[in-house]
C-alpha positions in Angstrom: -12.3 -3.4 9.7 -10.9 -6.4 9.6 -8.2 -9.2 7.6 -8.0 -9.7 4.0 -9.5 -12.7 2.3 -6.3 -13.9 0.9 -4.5 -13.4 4.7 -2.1 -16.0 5.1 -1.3 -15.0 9.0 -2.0 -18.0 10.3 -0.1 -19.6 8.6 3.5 -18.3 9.3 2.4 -17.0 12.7 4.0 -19.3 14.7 7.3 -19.3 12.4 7.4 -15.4 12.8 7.2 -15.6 16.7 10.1 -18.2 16.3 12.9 -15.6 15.0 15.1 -14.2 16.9 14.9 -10.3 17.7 15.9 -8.6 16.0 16.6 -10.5 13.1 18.8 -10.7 10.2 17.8 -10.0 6.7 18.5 -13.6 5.8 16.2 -14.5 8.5 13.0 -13.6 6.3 14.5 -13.9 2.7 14.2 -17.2 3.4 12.1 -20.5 1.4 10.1 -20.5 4.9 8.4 -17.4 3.4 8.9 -17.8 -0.1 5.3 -17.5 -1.9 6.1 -17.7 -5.5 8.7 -17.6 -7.6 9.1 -17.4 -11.4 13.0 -18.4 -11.4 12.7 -17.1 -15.6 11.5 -13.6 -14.7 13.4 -13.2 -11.6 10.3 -12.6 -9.7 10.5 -13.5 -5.9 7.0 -12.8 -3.2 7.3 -13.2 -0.1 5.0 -13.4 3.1 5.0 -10.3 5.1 1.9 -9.2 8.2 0.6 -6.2 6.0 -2.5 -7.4 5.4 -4.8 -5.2 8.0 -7.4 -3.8 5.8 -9.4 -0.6 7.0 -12.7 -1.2 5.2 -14.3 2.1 6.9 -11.2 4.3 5.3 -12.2 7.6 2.9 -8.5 7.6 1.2 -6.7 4.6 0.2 -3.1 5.2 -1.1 -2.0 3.0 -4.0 1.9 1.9 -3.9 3.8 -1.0 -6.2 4.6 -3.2 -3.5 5.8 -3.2 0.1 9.4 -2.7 -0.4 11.9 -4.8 2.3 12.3 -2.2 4.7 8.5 -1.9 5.1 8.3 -5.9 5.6 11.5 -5.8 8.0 9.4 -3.1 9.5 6.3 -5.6 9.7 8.2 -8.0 10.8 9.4 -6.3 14.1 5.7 -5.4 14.8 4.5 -8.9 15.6 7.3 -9.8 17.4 7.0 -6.4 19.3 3.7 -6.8 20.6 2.3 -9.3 23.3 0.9 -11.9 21.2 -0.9 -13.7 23.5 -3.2 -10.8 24.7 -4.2 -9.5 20.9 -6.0 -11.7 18.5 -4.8 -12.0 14.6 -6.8 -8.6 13.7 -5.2 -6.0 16.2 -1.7 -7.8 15.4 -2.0 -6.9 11.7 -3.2 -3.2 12.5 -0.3 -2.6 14.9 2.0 -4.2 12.1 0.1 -2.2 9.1 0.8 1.1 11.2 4.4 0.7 12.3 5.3 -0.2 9.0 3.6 2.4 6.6 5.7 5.2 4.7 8.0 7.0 6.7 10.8 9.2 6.9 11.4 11.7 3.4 8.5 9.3 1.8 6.1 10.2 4.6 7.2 14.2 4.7 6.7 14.4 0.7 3.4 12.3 0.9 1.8 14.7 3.7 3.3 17.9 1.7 1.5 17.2 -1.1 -1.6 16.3 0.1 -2.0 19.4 2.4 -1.1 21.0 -0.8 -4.4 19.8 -2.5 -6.6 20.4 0.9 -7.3 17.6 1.4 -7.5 18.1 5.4 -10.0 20.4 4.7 -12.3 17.7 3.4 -11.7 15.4 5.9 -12.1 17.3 8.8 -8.3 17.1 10.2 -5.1 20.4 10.4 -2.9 17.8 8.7 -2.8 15.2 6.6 0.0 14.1 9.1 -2.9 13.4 11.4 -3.3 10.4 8.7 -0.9 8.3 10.1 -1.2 9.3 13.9 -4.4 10.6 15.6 -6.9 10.1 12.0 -5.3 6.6 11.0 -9.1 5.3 10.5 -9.7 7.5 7.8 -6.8 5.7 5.4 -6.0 2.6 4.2 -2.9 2.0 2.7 -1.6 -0.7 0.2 0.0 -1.9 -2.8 -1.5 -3.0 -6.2 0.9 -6.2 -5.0 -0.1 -6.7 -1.2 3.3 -8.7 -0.4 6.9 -7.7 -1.1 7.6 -8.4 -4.3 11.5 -8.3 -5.7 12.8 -8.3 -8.8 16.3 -9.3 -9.6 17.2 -9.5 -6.1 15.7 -6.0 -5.6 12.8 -3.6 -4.6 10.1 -4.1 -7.9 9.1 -0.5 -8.8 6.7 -1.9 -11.3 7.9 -0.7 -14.8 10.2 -3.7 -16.0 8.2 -6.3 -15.8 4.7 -5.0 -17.2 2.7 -6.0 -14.1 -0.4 -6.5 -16.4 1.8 -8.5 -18.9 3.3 -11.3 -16.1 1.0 -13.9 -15.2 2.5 -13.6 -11.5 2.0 -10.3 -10.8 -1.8 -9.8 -12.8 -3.0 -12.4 -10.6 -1.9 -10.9 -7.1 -3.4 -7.7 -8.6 -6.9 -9.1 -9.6 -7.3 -11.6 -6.9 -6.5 -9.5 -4.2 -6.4 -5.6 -4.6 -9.6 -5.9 -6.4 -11.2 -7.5 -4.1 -9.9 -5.7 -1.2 -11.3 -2.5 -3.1 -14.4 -4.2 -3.0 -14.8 -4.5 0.2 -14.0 -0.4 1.2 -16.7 2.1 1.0 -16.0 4.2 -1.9 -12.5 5.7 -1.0 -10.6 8.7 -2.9 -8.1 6.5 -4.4 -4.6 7.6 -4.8 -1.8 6.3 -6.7 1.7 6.9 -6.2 3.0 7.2 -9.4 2.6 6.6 -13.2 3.4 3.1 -12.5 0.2 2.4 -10.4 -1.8 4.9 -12.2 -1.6 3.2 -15.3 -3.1 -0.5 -14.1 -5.7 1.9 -11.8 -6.4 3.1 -15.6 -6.6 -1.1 -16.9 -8.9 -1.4 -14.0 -11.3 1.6 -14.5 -11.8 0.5 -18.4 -12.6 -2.8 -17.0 -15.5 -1.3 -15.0 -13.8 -2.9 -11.8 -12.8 0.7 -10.2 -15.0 4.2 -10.4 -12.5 5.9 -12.7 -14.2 9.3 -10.8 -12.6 7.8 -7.1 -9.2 7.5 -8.9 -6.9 10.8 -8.2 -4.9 10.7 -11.5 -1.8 12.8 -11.5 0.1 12.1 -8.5 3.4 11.6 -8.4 5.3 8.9 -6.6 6.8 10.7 -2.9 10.0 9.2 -3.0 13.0 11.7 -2.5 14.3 9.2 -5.8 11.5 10.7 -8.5 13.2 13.8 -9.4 10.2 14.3 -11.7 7.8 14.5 -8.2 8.2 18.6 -8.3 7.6 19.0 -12.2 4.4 16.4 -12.5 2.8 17.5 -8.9 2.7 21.5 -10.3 1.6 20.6 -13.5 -1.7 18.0 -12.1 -2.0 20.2 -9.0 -5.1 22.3 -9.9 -7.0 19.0 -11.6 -5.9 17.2 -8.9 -7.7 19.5 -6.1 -10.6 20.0 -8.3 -11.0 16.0 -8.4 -10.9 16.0 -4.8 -13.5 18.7 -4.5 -15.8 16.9 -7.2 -15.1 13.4 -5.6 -16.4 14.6 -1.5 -19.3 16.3 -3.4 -20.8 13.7 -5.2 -19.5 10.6 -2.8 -19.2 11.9 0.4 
């Protein structure tokens, strides 16, 4: 277990310690935490502590980005905990598991994976054990690893083509490759068609084990009124991938 190469911590540790608590939105939308911006796109990233990366995890769920009320949730981790008695690494866990799906994203996420068995596999009654009591058997991310907004709001990753904006491809190739990299042959899941299709990019390109990849499953926010439909149609290929994946990998 441990940081992310590209972990920029360090760097805005002592400015996160510095706001006040709690803060105000404005507090973190700020240039202080400003990565990139491309002004012509309307493409703003900033800095948030989600960076923990469980290398010893068997699923890895695949989101867009974290959204703001993830970061705001990251946010209030750090300045939560006692800094001075936990090192960089146990900071970013505690922030990486206070701010990870939850509410009606969580409750459809852990439906539909206990739908598929995947407990069975993994030894566990629930996948809601995944983000309690089992935590070091998942990792989860996004194929962007810090919030990314587009015209002042959440980026869902359809408009702009994340593979088509020099920005985004190079968050994606420079660091959710290589964080893949380092875990040991994880069921991949992606949440949504969105994800699933630059998961597809990177299988052609030999970069991910297209067999790891669980195609087919839908994106668990109560917003995709599609979720239902797409879930019983891929259902049966899904748990069959599963089966075929903890055979042959695990």
């Amino acid at each position: 277990m441990g940081i992310t190469t590209y972990s920029k911590f360090e760097m805005f540790k002592e400015d996160i310690l510095l706001l006040p608590h709690p803060f105000h939105d404005n507090d973190i939308l700020t240039d202080r935490f400003l990565l990139e911006k491309a002004v012509e796109k309307d493409i703003f990233i900033y800095y948030a502590p989600v960076e923990y990366l469980n290398e010893n995890a068997t699923v890895l769920i695949v989101g867009i980005t974290p959204g703001f009320r993830q970061m705001k949730k990251a946010y209030s981790a750090v300045l939560s905990v006692n800094t001075h008695l936990m090192d960089s690494e146990r900071i970013l866990h505690q922030a990486k598991v206070m701010s990870s799906y939850e509410g009606p994203m969580r409750i459809n996420l852990i439906k539909m994976l206990n739908e598929l068995d995947l407990p069975k596999f993994l030894g566990i009654s629930s996948s809601d054990d995944l983000f309690g009591s089992a935590n070091h058997l998942i990792h989860t991310t996004g194929l962007l690893p810090y919030p990314v907004f587009y015209k002042g709001k959440n980026f869902t990753g359809s408009t702009p083509n994340i593979l088509k904006t020099e920005v985004l491809r190079k968050y994606v190739m420079n660091c959710f490759v290589n964080d893949v990299a380092r875990l040991n042959n994880p069921l991949i899941i992606p949440l949504g068609v969105n994800v699933a299709k630059v998961l597809h990019h990177l299988s052609n390109l030999k970069l991910l084990p297209p067999a790891h990849i669980l195609f087919g499953f839908p994106h668990p926010s109560g917003a995709n009124g599609h979720r239902h439909k797409q879930f019983s149609k891929n259902k049966q290929k899904m748990k069959l991938d599963i089966m075929n994946y903890f055979r042959q990998c695990k």
